[in-house]
C-alpha positions in Angstrom: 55.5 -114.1 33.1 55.3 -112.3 29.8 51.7 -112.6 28.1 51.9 -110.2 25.5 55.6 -110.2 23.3 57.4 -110.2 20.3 55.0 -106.7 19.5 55.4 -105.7 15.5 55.2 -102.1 15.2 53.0 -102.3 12.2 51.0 -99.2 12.9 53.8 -96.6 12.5 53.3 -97.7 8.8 51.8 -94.4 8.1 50.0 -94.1 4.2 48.8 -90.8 4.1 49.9 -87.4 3.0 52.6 -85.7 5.5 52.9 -82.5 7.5 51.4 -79.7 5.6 53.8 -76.2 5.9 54.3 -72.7 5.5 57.3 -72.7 4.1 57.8 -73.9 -0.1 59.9 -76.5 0.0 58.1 -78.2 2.5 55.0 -77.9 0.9 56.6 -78.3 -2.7 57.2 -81.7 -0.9 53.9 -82.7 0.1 52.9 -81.4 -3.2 55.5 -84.2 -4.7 54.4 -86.4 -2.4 50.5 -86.5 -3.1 51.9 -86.7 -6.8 53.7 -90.3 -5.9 57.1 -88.0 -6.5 58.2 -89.6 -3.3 62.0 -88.6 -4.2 61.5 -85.6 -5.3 59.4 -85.2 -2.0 62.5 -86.2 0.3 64.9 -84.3 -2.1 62.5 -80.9 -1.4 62.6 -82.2 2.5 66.5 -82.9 3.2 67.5 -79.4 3.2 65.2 -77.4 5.4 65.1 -80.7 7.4 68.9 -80.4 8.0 68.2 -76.9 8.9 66.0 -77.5 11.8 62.2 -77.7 10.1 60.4 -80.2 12.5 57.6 -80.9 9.9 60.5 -81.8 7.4 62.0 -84.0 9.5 59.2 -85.8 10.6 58.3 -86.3 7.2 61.6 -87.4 6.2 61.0 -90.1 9.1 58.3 -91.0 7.3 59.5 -92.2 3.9 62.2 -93.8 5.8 59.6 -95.4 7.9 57.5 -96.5 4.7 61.1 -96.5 2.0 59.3 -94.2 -0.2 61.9 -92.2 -2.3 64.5 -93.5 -0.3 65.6 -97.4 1.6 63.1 -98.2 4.0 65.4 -97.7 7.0 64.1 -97.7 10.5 67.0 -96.4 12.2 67.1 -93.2 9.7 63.5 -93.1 10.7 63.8 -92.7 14.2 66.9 -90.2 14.0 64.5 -87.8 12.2 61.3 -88.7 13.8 63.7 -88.0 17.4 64.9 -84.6 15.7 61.4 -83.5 15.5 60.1 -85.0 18.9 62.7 -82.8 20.4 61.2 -79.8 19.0 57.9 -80.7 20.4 56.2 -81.9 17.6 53.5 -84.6 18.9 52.9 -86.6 16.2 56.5 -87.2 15.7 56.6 -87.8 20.0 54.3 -90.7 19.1 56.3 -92.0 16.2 59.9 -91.8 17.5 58.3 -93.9 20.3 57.1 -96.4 18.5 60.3 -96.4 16.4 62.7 -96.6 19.7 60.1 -99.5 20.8 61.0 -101.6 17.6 64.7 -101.0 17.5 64.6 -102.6 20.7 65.3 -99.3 22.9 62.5 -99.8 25.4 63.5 -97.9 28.1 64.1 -94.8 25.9 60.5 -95.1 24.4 58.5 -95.7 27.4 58.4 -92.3 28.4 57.5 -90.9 24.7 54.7 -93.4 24.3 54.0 -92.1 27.6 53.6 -88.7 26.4 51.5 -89.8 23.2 49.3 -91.9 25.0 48.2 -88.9 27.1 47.5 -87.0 24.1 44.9 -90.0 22.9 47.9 -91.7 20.1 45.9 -95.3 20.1 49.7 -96.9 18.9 51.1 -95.3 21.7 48.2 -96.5 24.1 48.2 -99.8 22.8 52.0 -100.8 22.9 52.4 -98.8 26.2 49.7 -100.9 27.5 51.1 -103.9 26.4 54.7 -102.9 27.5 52.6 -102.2 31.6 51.1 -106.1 31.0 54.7 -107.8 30.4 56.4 -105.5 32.9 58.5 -104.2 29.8 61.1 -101.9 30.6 58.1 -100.7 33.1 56.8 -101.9 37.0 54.1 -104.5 35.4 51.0 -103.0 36.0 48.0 -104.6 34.9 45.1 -102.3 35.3 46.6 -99.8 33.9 47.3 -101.8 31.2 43.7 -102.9 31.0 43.1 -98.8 30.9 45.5 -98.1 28.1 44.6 -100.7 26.0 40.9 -100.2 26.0 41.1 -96.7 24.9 43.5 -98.4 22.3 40.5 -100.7 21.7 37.5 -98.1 21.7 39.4 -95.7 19.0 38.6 -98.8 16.5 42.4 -100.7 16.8 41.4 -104.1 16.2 44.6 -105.4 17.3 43.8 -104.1 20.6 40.4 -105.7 21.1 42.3 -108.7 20.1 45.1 -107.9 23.5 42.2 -107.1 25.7 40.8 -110.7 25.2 43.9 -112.5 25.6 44.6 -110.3 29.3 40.9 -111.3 29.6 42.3 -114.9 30.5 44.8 -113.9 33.4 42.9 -110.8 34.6 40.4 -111.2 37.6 37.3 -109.6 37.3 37.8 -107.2 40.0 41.1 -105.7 38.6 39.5 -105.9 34.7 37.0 -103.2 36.5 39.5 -101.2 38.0 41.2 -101.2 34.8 37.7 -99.9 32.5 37.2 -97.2 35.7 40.8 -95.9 35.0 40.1 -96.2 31.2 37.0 -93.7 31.8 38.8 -91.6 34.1 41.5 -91.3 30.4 38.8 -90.7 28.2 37.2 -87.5 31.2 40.6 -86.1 31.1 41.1 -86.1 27.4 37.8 -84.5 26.4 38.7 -82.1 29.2 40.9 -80.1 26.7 42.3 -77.1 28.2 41.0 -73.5 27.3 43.5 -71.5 24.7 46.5 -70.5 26.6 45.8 -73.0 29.5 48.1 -76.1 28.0 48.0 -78.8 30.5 50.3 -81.6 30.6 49.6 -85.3 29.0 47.7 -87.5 32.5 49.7 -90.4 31.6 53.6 -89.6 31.8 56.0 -91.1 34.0 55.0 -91.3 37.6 51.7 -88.9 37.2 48.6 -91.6 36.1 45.9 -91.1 38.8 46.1 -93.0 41.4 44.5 -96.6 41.5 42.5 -98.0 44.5 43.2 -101.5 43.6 46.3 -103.8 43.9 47.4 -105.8 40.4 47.2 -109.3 41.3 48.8 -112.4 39.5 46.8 -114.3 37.9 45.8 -117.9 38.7 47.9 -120.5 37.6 46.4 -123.7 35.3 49.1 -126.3 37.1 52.5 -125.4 36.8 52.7 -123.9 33.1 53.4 -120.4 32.2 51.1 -119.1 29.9 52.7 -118.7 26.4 53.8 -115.3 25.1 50.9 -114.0 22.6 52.6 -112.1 19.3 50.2 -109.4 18.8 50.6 -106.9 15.8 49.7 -103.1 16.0 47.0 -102.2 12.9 48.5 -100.5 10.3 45.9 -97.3 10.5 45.6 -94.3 8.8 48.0 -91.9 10.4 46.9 -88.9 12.5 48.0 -85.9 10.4 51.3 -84.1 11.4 50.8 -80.6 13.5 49.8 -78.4 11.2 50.5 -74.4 10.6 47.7 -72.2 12.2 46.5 -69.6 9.2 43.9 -68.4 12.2 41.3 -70.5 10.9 38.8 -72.9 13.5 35.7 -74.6 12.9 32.6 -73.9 15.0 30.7 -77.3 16.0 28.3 -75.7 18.5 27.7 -73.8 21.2 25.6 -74.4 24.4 24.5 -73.3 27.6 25.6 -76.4 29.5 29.0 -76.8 29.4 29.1 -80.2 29.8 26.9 -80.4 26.6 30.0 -78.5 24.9 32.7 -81.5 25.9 29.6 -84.2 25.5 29.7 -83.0 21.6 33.4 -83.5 21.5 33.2 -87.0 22.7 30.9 -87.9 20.1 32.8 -86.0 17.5 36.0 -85.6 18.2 37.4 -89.0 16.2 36.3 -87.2 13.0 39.1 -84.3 13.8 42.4 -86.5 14.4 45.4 -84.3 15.3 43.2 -81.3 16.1 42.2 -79.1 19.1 38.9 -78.6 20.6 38.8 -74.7 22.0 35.9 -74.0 24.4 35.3 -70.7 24.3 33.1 -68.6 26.6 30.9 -66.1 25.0 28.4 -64.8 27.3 26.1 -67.4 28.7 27.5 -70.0 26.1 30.6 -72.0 25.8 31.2 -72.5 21.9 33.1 -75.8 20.6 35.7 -74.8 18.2 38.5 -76.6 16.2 41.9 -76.6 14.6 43.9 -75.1 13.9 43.7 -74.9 9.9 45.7 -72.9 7.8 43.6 -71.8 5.6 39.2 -71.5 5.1 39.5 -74.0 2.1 41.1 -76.7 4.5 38.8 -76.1 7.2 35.8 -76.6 5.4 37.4 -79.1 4.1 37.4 -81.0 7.6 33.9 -80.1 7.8 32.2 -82.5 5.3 30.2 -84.8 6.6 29.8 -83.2 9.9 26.6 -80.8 10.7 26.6 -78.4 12.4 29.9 -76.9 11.5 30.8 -73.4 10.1 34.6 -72.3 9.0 35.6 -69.1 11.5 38.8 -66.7 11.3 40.1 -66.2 15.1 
């Protein structure tokens, strides 16, 4: 019994500037790009993208993705969004997932929405959710599903809030707990960021999601009808900016004496630093709360308007 199909990949419509880099022609091309130059953005991109540059190819992906400065082409945008992915860049992980999810290649996208759902990607959690509830190119698996798509919900997708009313229907109430326990259980582990140089892996990748204590159970039937499939549309969102270059540069939120007040702080804050790090760093008695990385002091206090307290500081 499918409940939630026919998924339109809306949110990998990405609208703002792309990955930031080192290197001139990359930036030249973000340059272009901020500019509306979008062809002269992908001309500055092809040729260190070619080379091997995972920020150029992701954000070649991108203007195939959007058909800025070149056909909007979906299959171009996954071969360069899967070029980059396999060099380990995570926000092209999350995007060559969602692009192998709409060309159809579920089984080859489970496992990098998998990845990008671990890291917090609310596309990734929401499709991947949705993909557990329908059994799609997945075991079914409905609390997790429940799990996945309420972080989805609680990052602001609206779409998502929408899913978790129609699995509301079929759900009972004991498994819709089960499901919110595991979905606080995601949000521990992600504000559990590891300490520099102690990189732990993504909780929910194939065959390592903590374990649940309840069965999924069908749902009731009304008589002998099947539920009808429910189209639901990822939001088209601002995009989480692509991994950018480490000039040494962090911010500095905080520091306490708990340090559970540290990762509290995070929690509250953290949505305001898409894409970035938190670092808790020991000094003495304290455990500071620091962010990035940025490549420069201009771009980190950049990040920090708007947010109090928080001071640029060169590692």
């Amino acid at each position: 019994m499918k409940l939630l199909g026919l998924i339109a990949v809306a949110g990998m419509a990405l609208a703002a500037p792309l990955a930031l880099a080192q290197e001139n022609p990359v930036k030249a091309g973000v340059e272009a790009w901020e500019r509306g130059d979008y062809k002269g953005a992908v001309d500055r991109w092809r040729s260190p993208a070619m080379k091997g540059d995972a920020d150029a190819q992701f954000n070649l992906g991108q203007a195939y993705k959007l058909g800025r400065g070149v056909t909007a082409d979906l299959n171009q945008a996954e071969l360069w969004y899967g070029k980059a992915a396999a060099q380990g860049h995570e926000q092209a992980e999350a995007s060559y997932g969602l692009a192998l999810f709409a060309n159809g290649k579920r089984d080859k996208a489970a496992p990098w929405l998998q990845r990008a759902a671990g890291r917090g990607d609310p596309r990734a959690q929401y499709v991947l959710g949705t993909m557990y509830f329908n059994g799609d190119a997945v075991q079914k698996d409905w609390v997790r599903a429940y799990a996945l798509v309420t972080r989805a919900s609680q990052s602001g997708l609206a779409e998502a809030s929408s899913a978790l009313a129609q699995m509301d229907k079929y759900m009972t109430v004991q498994d819709r707990q089960a499901g919110l326990s595991l979905a606080r259980k995601y949000e521990e582990e992600a504000n559990r960021a590891p300490l520099p140089g102690k990189a732990s892996p993504p909780a929910e990748v194939a065959g390592t999601a903590p374990p649940r204590t309840t069965p999924v159970r069908t749902p009731p039937r009304t008589g002998s009808a099947t539920p009808p499939p429910v189209p639901v549309k990822v939001a088209t969102a601002a995009p989480p900016p692509a991994a950018m270059r480490d000039g040494g540069w962090r911010l500095q939120l905080g520091a306490f004496g708990d340090p559970g007040n540290a990762r509290k702080l995070w929690g509250q804050v953290g949505a305001r630093f898409p894409g970035r790090q938190v670092y808790y760093v020991k000094a003495g008695t304290l455990t500071k709360v620091l962010v990035g990385p940025f490549a420069n002091r201009g771009e980190a206090a950049s990040a920090c308007r708007g947010v109090s307290p928080c001071v640029p500081v060169s590692q």
